[in-house]
C-alpha positions in Angstrom: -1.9 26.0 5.6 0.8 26.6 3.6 2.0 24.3 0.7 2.8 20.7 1.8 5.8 20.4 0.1 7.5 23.2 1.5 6.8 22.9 4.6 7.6 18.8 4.5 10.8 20.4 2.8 11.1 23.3 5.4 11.4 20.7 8.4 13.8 18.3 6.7 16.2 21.6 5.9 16.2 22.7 9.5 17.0 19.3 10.5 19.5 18.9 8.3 21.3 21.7 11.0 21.1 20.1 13.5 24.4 17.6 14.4 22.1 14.9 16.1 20.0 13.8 12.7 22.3 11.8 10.3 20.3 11.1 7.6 17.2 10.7 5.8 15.8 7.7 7.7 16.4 9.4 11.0 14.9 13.2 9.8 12.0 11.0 8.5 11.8 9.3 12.0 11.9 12.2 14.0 9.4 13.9 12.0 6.5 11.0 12.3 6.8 11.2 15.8 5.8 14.6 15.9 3.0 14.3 13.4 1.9 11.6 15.9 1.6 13.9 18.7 0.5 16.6 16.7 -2.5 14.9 15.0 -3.2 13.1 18.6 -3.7 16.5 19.9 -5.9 18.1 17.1 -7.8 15.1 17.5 -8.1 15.4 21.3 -9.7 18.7 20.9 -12.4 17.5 18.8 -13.2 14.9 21.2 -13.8 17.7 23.9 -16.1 19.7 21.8 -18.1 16.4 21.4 -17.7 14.7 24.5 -18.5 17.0 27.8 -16.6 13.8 29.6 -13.9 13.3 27.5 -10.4 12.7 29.6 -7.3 12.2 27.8 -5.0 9.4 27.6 -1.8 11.6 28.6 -1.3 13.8 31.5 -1.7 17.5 30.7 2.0 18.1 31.1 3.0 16.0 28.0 -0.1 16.8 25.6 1.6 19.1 22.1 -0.4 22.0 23.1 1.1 22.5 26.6 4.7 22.0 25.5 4.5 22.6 21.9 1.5 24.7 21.2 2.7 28.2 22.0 5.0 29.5 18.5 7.0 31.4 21.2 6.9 28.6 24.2 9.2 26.7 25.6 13.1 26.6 23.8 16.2 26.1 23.4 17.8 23.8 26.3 14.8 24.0 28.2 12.8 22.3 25.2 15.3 19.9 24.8 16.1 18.7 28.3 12.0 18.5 28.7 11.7 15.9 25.5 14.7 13.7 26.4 14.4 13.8 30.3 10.7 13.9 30.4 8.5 13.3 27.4 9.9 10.2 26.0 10.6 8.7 29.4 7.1 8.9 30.0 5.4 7.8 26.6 8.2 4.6 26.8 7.0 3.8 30.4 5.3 0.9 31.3 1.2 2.0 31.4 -0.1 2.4 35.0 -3.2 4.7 33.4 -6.5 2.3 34.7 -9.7 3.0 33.0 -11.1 3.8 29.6 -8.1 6.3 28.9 -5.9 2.9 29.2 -6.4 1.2 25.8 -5.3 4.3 24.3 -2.6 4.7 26.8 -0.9 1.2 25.8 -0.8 1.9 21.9 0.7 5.4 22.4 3.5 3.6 24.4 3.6 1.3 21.7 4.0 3.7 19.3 6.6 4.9 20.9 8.4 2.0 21.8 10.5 2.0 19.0 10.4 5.8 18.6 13.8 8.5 19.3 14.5 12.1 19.6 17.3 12.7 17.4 18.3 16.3 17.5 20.0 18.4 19.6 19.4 21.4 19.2 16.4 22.6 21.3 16.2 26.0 18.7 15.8 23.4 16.2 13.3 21.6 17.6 11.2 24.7 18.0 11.8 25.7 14.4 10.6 22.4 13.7 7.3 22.1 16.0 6.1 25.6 14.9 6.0 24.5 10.9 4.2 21.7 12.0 1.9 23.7 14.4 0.7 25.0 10.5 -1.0 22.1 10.1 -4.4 22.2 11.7 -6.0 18.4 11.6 -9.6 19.3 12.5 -9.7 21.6 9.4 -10.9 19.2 6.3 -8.5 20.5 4.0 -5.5 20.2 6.0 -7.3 16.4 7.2 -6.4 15.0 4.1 -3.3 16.3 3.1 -2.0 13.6 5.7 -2.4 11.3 2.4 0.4 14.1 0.6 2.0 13.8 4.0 3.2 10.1 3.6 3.4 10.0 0.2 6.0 12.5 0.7 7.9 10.2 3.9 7.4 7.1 1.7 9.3 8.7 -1.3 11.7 9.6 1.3 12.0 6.4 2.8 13.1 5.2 -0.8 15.5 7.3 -1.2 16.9 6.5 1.5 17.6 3.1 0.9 14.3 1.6 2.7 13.8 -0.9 0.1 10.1 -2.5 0.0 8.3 0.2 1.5 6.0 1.0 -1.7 3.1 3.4 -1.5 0.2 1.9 -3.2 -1.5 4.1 -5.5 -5.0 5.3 -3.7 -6.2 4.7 -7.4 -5.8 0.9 -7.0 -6.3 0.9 -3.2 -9.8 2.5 -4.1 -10.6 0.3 -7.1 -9.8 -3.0 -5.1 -11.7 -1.8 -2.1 -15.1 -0.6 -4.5 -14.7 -4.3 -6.0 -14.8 -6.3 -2.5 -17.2 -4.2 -0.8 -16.7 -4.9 2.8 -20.2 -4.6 4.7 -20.0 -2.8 8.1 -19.8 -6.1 10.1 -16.9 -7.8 7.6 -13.4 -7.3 9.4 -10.9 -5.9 7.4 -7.5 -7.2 7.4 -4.2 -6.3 6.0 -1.5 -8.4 7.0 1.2 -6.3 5.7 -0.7 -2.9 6.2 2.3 -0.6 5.8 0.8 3.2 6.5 -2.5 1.9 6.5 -4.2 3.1 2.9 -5.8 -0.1 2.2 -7.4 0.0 5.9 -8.1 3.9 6.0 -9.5 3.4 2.3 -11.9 0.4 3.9 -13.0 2.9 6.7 -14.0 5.6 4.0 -16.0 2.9 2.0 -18.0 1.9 5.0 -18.5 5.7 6.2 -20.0 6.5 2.5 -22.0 3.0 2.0 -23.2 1.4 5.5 -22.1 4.1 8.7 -25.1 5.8 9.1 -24.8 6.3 12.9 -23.1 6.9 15.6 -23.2 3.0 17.2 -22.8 2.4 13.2 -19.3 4.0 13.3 -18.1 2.5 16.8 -19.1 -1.1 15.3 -16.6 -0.1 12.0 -13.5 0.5 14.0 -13.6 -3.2 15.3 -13.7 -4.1 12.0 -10.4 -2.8 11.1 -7.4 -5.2 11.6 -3.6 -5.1 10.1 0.0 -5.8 11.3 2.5 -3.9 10.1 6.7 -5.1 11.2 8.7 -2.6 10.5 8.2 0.4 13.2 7.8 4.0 10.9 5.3 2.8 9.0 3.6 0.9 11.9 3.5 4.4 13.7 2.4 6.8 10.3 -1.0 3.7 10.2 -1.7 4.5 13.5 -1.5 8.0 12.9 -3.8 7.7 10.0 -6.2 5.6 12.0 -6.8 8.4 14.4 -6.9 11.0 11.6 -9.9 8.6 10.5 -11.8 8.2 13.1 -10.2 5.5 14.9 -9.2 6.7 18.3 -8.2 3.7 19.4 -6.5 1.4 17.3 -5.8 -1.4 19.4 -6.2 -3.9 16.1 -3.6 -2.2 14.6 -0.3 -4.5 15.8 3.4 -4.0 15.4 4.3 -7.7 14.4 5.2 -10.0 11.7 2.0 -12.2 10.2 4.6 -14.5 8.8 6.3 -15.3 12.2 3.3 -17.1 13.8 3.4 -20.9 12.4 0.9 -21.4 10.0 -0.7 -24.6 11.7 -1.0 -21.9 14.7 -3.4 -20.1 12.9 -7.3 -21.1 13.8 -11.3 -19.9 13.1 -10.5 -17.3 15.4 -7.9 -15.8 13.4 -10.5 -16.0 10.2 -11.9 -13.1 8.5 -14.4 -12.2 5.9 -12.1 -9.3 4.0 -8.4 -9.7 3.4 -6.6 -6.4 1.0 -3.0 -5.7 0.4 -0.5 -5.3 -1.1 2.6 -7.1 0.6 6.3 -7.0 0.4 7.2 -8.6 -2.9 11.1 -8.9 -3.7 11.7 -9.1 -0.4 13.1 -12.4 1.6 12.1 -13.2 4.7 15.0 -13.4 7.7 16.4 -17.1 8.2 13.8 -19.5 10.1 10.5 -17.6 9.4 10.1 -20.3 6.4 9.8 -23.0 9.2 6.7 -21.7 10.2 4.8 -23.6 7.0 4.3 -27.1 6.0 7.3 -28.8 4.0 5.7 -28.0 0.5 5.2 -23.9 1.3 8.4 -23.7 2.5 10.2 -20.4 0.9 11.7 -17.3 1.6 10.4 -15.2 -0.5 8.0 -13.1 1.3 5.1 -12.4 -1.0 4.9 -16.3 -1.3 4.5 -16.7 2.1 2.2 -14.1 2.5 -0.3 -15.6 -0.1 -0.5 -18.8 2.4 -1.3 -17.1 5.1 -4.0 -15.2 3.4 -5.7 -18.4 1.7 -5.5 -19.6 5.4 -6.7 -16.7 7.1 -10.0 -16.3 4.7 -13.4 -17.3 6.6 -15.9 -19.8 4.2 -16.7 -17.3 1.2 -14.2 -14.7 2.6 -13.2 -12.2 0.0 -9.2 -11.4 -1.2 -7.8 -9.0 -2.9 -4.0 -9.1 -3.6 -1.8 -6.9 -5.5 1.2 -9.2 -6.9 4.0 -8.9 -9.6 4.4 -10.6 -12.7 6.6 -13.7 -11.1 3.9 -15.0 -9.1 2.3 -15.9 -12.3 4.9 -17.2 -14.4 7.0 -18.6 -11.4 7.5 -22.5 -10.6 8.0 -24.1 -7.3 6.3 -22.9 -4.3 4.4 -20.3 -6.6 3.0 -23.1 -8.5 1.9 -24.9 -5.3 0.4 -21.9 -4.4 -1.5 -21.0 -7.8 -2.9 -24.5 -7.6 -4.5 -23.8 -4.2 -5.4 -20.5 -5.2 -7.9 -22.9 -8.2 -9.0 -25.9 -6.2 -9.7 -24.0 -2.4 -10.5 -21.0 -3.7 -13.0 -19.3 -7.0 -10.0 -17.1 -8.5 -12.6 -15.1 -10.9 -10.6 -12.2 -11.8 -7.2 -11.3 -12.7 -6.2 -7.5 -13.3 -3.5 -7.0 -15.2 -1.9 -3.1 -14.6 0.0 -1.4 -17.1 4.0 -0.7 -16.3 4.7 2.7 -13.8 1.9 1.7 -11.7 4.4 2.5 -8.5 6.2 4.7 -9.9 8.6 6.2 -8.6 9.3 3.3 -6.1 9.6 0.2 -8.6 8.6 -0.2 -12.1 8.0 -3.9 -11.6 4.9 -5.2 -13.5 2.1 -5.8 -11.2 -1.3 -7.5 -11.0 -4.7 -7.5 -8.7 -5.6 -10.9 -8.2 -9.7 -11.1 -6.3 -10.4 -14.6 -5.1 -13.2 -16.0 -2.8 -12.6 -19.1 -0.7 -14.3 -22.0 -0.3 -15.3 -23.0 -3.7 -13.3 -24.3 -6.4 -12.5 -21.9 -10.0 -13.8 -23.1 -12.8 -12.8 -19.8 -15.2 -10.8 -17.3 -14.5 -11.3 -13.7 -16.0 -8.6 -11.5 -17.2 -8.7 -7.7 -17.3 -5.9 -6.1 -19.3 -6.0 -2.1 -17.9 -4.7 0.4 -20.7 -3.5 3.4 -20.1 -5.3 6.2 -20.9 -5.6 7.7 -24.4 -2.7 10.0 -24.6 -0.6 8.3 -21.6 2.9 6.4 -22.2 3.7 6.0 -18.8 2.7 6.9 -15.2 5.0 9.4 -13.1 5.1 11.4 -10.2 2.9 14.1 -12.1 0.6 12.3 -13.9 -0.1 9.2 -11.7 -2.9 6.7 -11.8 -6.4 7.8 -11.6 -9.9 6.2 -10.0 -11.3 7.5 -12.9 -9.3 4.8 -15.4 -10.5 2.1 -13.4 -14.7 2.6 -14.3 -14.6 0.6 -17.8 -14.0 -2.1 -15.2 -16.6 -1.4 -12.4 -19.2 -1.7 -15.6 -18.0 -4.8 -16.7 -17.7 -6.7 -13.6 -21.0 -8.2 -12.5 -22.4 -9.9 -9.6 -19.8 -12.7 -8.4 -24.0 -14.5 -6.9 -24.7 -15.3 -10.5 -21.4 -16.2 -11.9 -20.2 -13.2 -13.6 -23.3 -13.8 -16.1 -23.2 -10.2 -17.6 -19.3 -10.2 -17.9 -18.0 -10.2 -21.7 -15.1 -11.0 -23.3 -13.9 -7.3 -24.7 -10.8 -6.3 -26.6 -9.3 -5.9 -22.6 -11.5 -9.0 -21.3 -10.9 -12.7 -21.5 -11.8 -15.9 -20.2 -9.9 -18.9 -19.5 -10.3 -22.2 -18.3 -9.1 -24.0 -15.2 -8.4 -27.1 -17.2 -6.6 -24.5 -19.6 -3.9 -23.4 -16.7 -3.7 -27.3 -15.8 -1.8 -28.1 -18.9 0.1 -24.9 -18.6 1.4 -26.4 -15.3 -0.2 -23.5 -13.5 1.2 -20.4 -15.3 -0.9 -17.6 -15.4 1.0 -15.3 -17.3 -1.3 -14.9 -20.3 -1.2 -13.0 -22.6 -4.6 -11.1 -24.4 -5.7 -12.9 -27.2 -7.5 -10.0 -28.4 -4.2 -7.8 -28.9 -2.5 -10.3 -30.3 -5.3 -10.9 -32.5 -5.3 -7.1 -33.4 -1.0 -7.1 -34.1 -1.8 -10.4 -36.2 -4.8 -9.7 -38.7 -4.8 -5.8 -39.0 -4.7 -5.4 -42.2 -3.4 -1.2 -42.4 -1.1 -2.6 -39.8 0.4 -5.6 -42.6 0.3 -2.7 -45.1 2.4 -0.7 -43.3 4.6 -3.7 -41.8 5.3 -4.6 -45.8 5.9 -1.4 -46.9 8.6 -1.2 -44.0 10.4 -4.1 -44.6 10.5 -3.5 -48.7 12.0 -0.1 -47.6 14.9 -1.7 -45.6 14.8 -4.4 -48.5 16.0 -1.3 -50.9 18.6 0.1 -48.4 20.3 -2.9 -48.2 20.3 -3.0 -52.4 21.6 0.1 -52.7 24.1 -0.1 -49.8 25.3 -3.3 -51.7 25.4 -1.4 -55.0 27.6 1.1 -53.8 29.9 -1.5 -52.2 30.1 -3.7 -55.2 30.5 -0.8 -57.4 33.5 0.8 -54.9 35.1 -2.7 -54.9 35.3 -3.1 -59.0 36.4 0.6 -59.4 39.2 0.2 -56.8 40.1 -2.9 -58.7 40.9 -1.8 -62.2 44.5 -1.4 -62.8 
């Protein structure tokens, strides 16, 4: 395969041709879709290599490699009258396929629900689906350049004005998914799951620790649950479900978590895993804040989602939530919420990231909170995360590594014995739950330790003194001068 970029960058020029696509949001659309049907297909033929009874969910007619699979195949008018006359009419249809093939049936017509052909010109389009056709997604490589793939939409998608759709770093998606450790039985949920990298992260934890088998592997993909509202990123996770394994994503829904009332939410609904990162900034469309009880009642959307998630946790159900700096400092709801987040649930760690974590979408401070419900905190453990030696900032070259994150996997302990092993470090502290009670719930705290260091060093005084006696002498000698200019311009 050639070069990702190029070839990402390849497509979007020859679309940018065409008079049908008018803008970034709609080249990125009509791209996804394709991927889709492209990765559907690669997958499809790996199925029949395994399965001597394997039948596929489309009819033959409408499957990439009889339409699409030929570099010189169909073109040109005939290409473009067969996508808008036939293909989408078909995937849009209501599903009539009975049968095992039908699960699978249903979510590609959900997929493509919400899905349109754009362009116009069928020379285009055939320009476009033989780039594509470079990908192959049953060799490894090209496998996981799907990651690279929407990395590149989601930078995109920023540019284009899609504010709120912010890749998480697979650094911290990694990190946070080593920490809770779902088992093979634990569902996985991610109520705001985006493109899917906390979920497809989960499903390669559980491959390397606990999927053994075969009947291991089919038992995983039940495990794995999100809902994802807006429609391109809903289809790029089911994409990357398939591309992992998942050939039938049917827990995978097209929804909003917040619009369900929260009193509507039940045991049933109750999981044992809960990961994400979800929409902060954001506000929620008018009425969606009716859904809670009087004193959750907000609009801001990362609010609302940390309700639903303290809600949604079974008995000793395990959280992990990235969230920015104003949950912690912020009043209101947010201190409502911290309180529950103390007395319903043991809220033992608190990482703290360095700025330019999500570079280049936002360079708002963020944090991983890790909770357990269903007893109450009595300390809470802050982790400050430096950068590493020799790093200012994080960019689009030099992003966040796994690798930074192993100080903390040493420290961290066993949650069963109470963090006995943990101790406080020049990056680790502890604090008190009566401690945040008389700070009215702020958990914006600083680290002792640094402050410690900026406070008592004494090379650091030195040089601090020395500093301020030099500015001390400026300020002499610029007053010199000006006394000295003022008395010698005021002799006759």
């Amino acid at each position: 395969m050639g070069d990702l970029t190029s070839i990402i960058k390849a497509i979007q020029d020859i679309m940018r041709k065409d008079v049908g696509v008018d803008g970034d949001a709609q080249r990125i659309g009509q791209m996804v879709w394709m991927f889709f049907l492209k990765i559907l297909d690669d997958r499809e033929q790996e199925l029949e290599l395994i399965d001597d009874d394997f039948v596929s969910a489309l009819p033959d007619h409408l499957r990439w490699r009889n339409w699409a699979g030929e570099r010189e195949g169909l073109t040109g008018e005939g290409l473009f009258d067969f996508v808008q006359d036939t293909l989408f009419p078909k995937l849009k249809a209501p599903v009539k396929t009975q049968g095992p093939q039908r699960e699978q049936a249903l979510i590609i017509q959900r997929v493509f629900e919400n899905a349109y052909n754009y362009m116009k010109s069928g020379t285009l389009l055939r320009q476009v689906i033989n780039k594509i056709n470079e990908v192959d997604f049953n060799n490894r490589e090209d496998w996981h350049t799907f990651g690279g793939i929407y990395e590149q939409i989601l930078r995109d998608l920023q540019s284009a004005g899609n504010a709120g759709e912010f890749y998480t770093p697979r650094a911290v998606t990694r990190f946070i998914v080593n920490r809770v450790d779902p088992k093979l039985d634990e569902v996985v949920f991610d109520p705001a799951c985006g493109t899917g990298g906390f979920l497809t992260c989960a499903i390669d934890h559980k491959k390397e620790h606990y999927a053994k088998t075969s009947k291991d592997r089919q038992q995983l993909a039940k495990t794995i649950k999100g809902v994802e509202k807006k429609p391109l990123p809903y289809m790029l996770c089911m994409t990357n479900m398939i591309l992992h394994g998942i050939d039938s994503p049917s827990n995978i829904r097209l929804d909003n978590t917040l619009a369900k009332p929260y009193r509507d939410y039940g045991d049933k609904d109750r999981v044992h895993c809960i990961i994400t990162n979800p929409p902060f900034g954001g506000i929620e469309e008018d009425g969606i804040e009716q859904n809670f009880p009087a004193g959750l009642r907000t609009r801001e959307t990362a609010d609302l989602f940390i309700a639903v998630i303290i809600k949604l946790l079974k008995k000793h159900g395990r959280a992990a939530v990235v969230l920015p700096d104003g949950f912690l400092f912020g009043e209101g709801t947010k201190t409502r919420l911290k309180e529950s987040l103390l007395t319903e649930c043991n809220l033992h760690t608190i990482v703290r990231l360095p700025n330019g974590v999500f570079n280049p979408y936002t360079g708002i401070k963020t944090n991983i909170l890790f909770f357990t419900k269903g007893e109450p905190t009595t300390d809470v453990w802050f982790y400050e995360h430096p950068y590493p030696e020799g790093v200012k900032n994080y960019n689009k070259s030099k992003p966040m590594q796994f690798a930074e994150f192993q100080p903390e996997i040493d420290w961290w302990g066993d949650e069963a014995d109470g963090f006995k092993a943990r101790k406080e470090t020049n990056q680790a502290w502890k604090r008190s739950v009566e401690y945040f009670e008389q700070r009215g719930f702020n958990f914006d705290d600083k680290n002792p330790f640094e402050a410690a260091k900026a406070d008592h060093d004494p090379d650091k005084l030195l040089k601090d003194y020395q500093e301020a006696q030099d500015d001390i002498q400026k300020l002499r000698d610029q007053l010199k001068s000006i006394l000295s200019d003022a008395l010698n311009g005021a002799r006759p």
